[in-house]
C-alpha positions in Angstrom: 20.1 -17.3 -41.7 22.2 -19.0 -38.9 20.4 -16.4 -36.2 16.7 -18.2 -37.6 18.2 -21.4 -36.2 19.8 -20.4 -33.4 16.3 -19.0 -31.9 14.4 -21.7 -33.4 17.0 -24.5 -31.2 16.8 -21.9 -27.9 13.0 -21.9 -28.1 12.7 -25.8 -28.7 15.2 -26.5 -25.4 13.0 -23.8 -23.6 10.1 -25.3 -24.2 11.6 -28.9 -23.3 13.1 -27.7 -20.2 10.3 -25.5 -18.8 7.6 -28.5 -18.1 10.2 -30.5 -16.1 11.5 -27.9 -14.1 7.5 -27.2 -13.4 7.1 -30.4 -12.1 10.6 -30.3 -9.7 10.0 -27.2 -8.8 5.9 -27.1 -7.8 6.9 -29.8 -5.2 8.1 -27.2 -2.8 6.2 -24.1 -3.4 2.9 -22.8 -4.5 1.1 -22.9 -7.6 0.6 -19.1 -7.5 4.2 -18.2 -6.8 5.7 -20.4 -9.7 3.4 -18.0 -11.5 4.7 -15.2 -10.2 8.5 -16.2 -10.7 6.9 -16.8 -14.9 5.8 -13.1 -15.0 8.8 -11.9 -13.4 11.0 -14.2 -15.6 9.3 -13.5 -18.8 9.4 -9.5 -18.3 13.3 -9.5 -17.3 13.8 -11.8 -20.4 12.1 -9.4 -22.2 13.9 -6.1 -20.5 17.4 -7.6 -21.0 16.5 -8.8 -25.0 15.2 -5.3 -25.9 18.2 -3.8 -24.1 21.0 -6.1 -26.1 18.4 -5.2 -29.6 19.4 -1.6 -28.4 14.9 -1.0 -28.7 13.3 1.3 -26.6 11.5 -0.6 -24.1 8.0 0.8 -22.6 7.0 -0.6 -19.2 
């Protein structure tokens, strides 16, 4: 039950922290790298979750 929690408080900080760090951080580059850095972020996120869950990943 603890785990629920612990996700539900790392999602609500992500969420909080990801529109501010947008803003800072789309002052010095473009709109379509800070995409880029998402997809890349988001799919090593997901790489190193599904490697510590010991599932098989497919790329």
């Amino acid at each position: 039950m603890l785990k629920g929690y612990l996700y539900n408080i790392a999602s609500i900080l992500m969420m909080g922290i990801g529109p501010l760090l947008s803003k800072f951080g789309l002052l010095d580059i473009s709109i379509s790298m800070a995409a880029v850095i998402n997809a890349i972020t988001i799919i090593l996120a997901s790489y190193i979750w599904g490697l510590i869950s010991k599932k098989h990943i497919n790329l």
